[in-house]
C-alpha positions as CSV (number, residue, x, y, z in Angstrom):
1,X,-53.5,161.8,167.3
2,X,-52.6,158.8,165.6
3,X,-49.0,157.0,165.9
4,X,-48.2,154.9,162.5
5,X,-45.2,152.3,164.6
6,X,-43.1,150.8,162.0
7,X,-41.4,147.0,162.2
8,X,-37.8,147.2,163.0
9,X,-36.8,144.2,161.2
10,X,-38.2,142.0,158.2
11,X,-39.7,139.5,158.9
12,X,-43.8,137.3,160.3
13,X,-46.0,139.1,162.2
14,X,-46.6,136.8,165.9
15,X,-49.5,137.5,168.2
16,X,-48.2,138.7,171.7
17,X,-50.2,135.8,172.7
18,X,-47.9,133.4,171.1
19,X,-44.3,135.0,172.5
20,X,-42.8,132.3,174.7
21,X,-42.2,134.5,177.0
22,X,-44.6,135.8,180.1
23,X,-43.6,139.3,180.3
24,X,-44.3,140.0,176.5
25,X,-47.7,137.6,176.4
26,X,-49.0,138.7,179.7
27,X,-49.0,142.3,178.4
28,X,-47.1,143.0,181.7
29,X,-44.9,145.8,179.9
30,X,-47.8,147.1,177.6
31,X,-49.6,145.6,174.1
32,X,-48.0,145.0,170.9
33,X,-47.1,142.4,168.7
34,X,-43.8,140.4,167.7
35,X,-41.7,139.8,164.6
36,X,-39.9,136.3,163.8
37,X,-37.3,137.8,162.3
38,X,-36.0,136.6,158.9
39,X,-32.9,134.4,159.5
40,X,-30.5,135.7,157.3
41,X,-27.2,134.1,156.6
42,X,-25.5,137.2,155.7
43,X,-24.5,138.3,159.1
44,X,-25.9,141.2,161.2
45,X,-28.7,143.7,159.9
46,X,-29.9,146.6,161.5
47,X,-33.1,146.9,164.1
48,X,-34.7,150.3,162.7
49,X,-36.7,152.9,165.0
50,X,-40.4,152.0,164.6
51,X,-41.3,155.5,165.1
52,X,-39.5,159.1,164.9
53,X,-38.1,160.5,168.1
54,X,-35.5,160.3,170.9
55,X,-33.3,157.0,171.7
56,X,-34.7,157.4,175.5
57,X,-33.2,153.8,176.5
58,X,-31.0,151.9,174.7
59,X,-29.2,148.7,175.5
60,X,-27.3,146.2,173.4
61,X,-30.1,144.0,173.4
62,X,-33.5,146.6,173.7
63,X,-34.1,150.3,173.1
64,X,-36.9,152.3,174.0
65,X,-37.5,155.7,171.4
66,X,-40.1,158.3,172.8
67,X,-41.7,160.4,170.8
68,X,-42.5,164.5,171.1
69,X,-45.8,163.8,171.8
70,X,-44.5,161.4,175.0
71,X,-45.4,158.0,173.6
72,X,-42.8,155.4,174.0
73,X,-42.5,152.4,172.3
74,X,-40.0,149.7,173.2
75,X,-38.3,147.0,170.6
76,X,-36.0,143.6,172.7
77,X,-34.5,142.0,170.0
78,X,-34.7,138.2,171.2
79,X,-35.9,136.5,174.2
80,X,-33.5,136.3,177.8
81,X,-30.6,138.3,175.0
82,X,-29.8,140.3,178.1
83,X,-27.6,137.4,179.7
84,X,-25.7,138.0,176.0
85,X,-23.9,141.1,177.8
86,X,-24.1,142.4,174.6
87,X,-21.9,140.0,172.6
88,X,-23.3,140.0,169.4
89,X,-25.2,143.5,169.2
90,X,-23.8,146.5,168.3
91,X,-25.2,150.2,168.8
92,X,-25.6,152.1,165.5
93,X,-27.2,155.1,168.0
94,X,-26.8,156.7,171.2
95,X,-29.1,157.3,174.3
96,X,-30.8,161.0,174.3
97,X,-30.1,160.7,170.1
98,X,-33.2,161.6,168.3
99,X,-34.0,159.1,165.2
100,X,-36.2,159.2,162.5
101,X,-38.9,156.0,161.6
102,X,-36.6,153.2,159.6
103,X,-33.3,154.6,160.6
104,X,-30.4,151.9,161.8
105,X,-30.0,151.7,165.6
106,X,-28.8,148.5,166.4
107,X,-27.0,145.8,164.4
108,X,-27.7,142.1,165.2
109,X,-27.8,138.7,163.8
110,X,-31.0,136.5,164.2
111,X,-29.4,133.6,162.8
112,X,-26.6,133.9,165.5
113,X,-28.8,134.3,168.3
114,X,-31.0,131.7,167.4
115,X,-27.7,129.1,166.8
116,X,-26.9,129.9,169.9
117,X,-30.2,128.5,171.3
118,X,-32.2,132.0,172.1
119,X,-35.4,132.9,170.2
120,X,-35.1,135.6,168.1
121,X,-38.6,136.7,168.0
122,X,-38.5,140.8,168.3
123,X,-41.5,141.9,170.7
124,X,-42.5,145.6,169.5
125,X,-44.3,147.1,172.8
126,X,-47.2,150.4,173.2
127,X,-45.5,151.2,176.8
128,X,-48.2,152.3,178.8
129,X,-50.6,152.0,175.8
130,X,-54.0,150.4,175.9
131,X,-54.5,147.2,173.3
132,X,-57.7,148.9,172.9
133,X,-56.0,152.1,170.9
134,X,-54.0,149.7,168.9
135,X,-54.9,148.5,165.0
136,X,-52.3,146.3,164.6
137,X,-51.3,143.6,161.6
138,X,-52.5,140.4,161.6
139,X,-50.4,137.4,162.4
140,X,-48.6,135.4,160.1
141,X,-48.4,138.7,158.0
142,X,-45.0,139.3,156.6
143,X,-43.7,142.1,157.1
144,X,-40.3,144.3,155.8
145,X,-38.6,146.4,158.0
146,X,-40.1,149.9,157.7
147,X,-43.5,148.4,157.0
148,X,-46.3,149.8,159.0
149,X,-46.9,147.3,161.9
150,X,-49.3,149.1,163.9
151,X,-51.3,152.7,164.6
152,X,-51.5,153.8,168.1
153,X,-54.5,156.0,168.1
């Protein structure tokens, strides 16, 4: 069966390839791709769940949702955000809460993290998926948040 995931947050379409970072381009967490997020100056928006299901990990900075059939799919907004301690994220959903594709669970600002010298970039990951089962968008694609990014098949 097929998995439509959905991109969290507005934004370009980056080759995993491409993320300066070598647990996202070495695929050591699983295949995807990555968003440059749209640097808004309006303050924090909200990082949506790519797919239905439950909140099975969820941290200021990354959240992993699982769906019924037992795929997982994981979304880190920003690169080395975890030495943040969560300044600057807040949780819009809980751990164990089940969420529907495009609804809020975080609330961030890419602007802020990337004034504050981070990358902003938002890896979207296929945990334990194959790159092989994955159509995914092309790079340099724009993308809004709720767009279809890529189908797990």
């Amino acid at each position: 069966m097929s998995l439509a995931i959905c991109s969290p947050v507005t934004g370009v379409v980056v080759a995993l390839d491409d993320v300066p970072d070598p647990v996202f381009s070495g695929r050591i967490v699983g295949p995807g791709l990555a968003i440059n997020p749209n640097l808004t100056a309006d303050g924090n928006v909200a990082a949506l769940a790519p797919v239905n299901g439950t909140i099975a990990k969820i941290h200021p900075h990354a959240y992993v949702i699982t769906t019924d059939e037992g795929r997982s799919v994981l979304v880190h907004l920003g690169l080395d955000t975890v030495s943040l301690g969560g300044r600057g994220f807040t949780l819009i959903a809980g751990e164990g809460e089940t969420v529907h594709a495009g609804q809020a669970v975080i609330a961030w600002s890419p602007a802020r993290l990337e004034t504050d010298g981070l990358n902003p970039i938002v890896p979207v990951i296929a945990l334990e998926g194959d790159d092989a089962t994955l159509e995914k968008a092309l790079p340099g694609q724009n993308v809004a948040a709720g767009d279809e990014l890529m189908t797990w098949g």
